[in-house]
Each structure stands twice: as structure tokens, then as C-alpha cells.
C-alpha positions in Angstrom: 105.9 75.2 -109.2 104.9 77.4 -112.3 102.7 76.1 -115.0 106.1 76.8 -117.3 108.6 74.4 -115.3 105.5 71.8 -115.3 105.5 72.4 -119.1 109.2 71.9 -119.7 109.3 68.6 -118.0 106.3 67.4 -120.0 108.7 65.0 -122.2 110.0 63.5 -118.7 106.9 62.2 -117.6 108.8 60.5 -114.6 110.6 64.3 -113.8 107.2 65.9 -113.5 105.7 63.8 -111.5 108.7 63.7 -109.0 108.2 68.2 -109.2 104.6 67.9 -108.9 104.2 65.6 -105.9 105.8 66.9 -102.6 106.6 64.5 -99.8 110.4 63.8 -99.1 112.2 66.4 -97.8 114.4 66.8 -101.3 111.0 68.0 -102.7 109.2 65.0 -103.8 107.7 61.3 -103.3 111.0 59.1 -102.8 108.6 56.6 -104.6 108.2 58.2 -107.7 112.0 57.2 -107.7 112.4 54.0 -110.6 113.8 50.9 -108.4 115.0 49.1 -111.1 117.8 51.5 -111.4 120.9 50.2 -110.7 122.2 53.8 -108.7 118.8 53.3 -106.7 120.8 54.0 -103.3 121.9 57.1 -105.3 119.5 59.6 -103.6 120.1 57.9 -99.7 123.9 59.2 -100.8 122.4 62.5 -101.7 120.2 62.5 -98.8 123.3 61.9 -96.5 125.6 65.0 -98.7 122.7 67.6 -98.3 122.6 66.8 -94.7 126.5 67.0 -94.8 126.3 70.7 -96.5 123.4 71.9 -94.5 125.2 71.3 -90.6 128.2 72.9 -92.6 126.6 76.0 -93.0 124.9 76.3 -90.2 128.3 75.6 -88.6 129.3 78.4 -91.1 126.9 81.0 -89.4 126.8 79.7 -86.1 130.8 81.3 -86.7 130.0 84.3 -88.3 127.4 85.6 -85.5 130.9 84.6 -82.8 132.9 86.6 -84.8 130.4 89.4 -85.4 129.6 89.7 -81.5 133.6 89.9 -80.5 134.5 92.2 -83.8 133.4 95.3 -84.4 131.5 96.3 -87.2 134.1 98.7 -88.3 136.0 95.6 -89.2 133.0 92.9 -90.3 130.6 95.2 -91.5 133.3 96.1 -95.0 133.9 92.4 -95.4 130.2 91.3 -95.1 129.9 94.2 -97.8 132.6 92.3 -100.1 130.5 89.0 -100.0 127.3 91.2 -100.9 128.7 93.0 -104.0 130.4 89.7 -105.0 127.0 88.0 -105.2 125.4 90.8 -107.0 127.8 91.0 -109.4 128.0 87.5 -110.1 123.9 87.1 -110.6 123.9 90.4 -112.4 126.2 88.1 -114.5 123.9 85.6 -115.3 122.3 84.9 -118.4 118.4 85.3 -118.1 116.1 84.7 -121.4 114.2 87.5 -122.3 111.0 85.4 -120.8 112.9 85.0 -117.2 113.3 89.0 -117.2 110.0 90.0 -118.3 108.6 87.6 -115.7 110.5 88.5 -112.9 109.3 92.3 -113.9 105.6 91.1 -113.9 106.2 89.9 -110.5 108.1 92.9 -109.2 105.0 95.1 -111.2 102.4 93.0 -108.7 104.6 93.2 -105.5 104.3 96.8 -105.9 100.8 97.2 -107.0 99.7 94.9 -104.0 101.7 97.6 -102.0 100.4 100.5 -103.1 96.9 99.0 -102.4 98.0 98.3 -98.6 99.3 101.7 -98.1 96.0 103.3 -100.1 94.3 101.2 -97.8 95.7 102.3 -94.4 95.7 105.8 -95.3 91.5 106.0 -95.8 89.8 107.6 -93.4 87.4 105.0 -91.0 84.4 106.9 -92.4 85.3 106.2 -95.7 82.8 103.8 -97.3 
């Protein structure tokens, strides 16, 4: 987690601590959780939905590779491109602060520095020093 989420959540003492210590499978300590809540079986009922949505989707795929094998791409491959464009238009959609965009742009800037180092570095000669 960035330094910046941690920072946000620094009025929600209890909301940090849940992001900054992992150990349940939702992301954090289920005992950083306050019992004297009166929803406090809340999160087994979210436990028990994410389950719910996750053998749903993979029941979701496990369908879409069938119907990819017995179609042919001439008839999957434009309606997997529909999906596509439909996501990237909706998150090109989105509104981003100006601090999200220049960060994913940092990000993108060291991706592609650390890449250019690889190839620089594959392409030297063994005899190079």
C-alpha cells in the first residue's frame, strides 16, 4: 500500500491499521475488526458473498473457454473485442485527479526506464566491462 493511501486513512486509525496489517484473505487481520459492533457477523456475510461472486466468475470463464473452443474466432474474437473497447472506454471515462495521472505517468516513466536498461543490458557485448 502507498505511503499516500496510508496517509489518507490517518484520521481512521482503526482503517489503517486493518490496510496495513495483512492476514485474512479480504486483505487484513479479521481482529482488527471492533466486536462491540452490533453488524459484527457483517464481514462472515461478506466473506460468504465474495466467495459467492468469485465461483461465479470462474463459472463465467470456465464458459467462455467452452464456447471459445466449439466457436470460431471469426465469431468470438469481434464480441471479445466489444467487451474490450467497452472497458476502455468506460475507464478512459473516469475521473482521475491530476495526482492519480501524474503518478500513474511516473510509474509508466520507470517501467520503461527499467526496460530500456534490460535491453541495454542484453545487447553488451560479454567483453564489455
Amino acid at each position: 500500500m502507498s505511503r499516500e493511501s496510508l496517509d489518507y486513512c490517518s484520521s481512521y486509525p482503526s482503517l489503517r491499521k486493518r490496510l496495513e496489517s495483512p492476514g485474512s484473505k479480504r486483505g487484513y487481520s479479521d481482529l482488527t475488526l471492533n466486536p462491540s459492533m452490533s453488524d459484527s457477523d457483517r464481514p462472515d456475510h461478506l466473506d460468504a458473498k465474495h466467495d459467492r461472486n468469485r465461483e461465479q466468475r470462474i463459472a463465467a470463464v470456465k464458459r467462455w473457454v467452452a464456447y471459445i473452443q466449439s466457436a470460431p474466432p471469426e465469431v468470438w474474437g469481434p464480441q471479445q473485442n466489444a467487451v474490450v473497447n467497452g472497458q476502455l472506454t468506460a475507464a478512459q471515462h473516469v475521473a482521475t485527479s491530476t495526482a492519480h495521472q501524474q503518478h500513474v505517468a511516473d510509474v509508466a516513466a520507470e517501467i520503461r526506464a527499467a526496460r530500456d536498461d534490460d535491453a541495454a543490458g542484453d545487447s553488451a557485448s560479454p567483453d564489455d566491462p
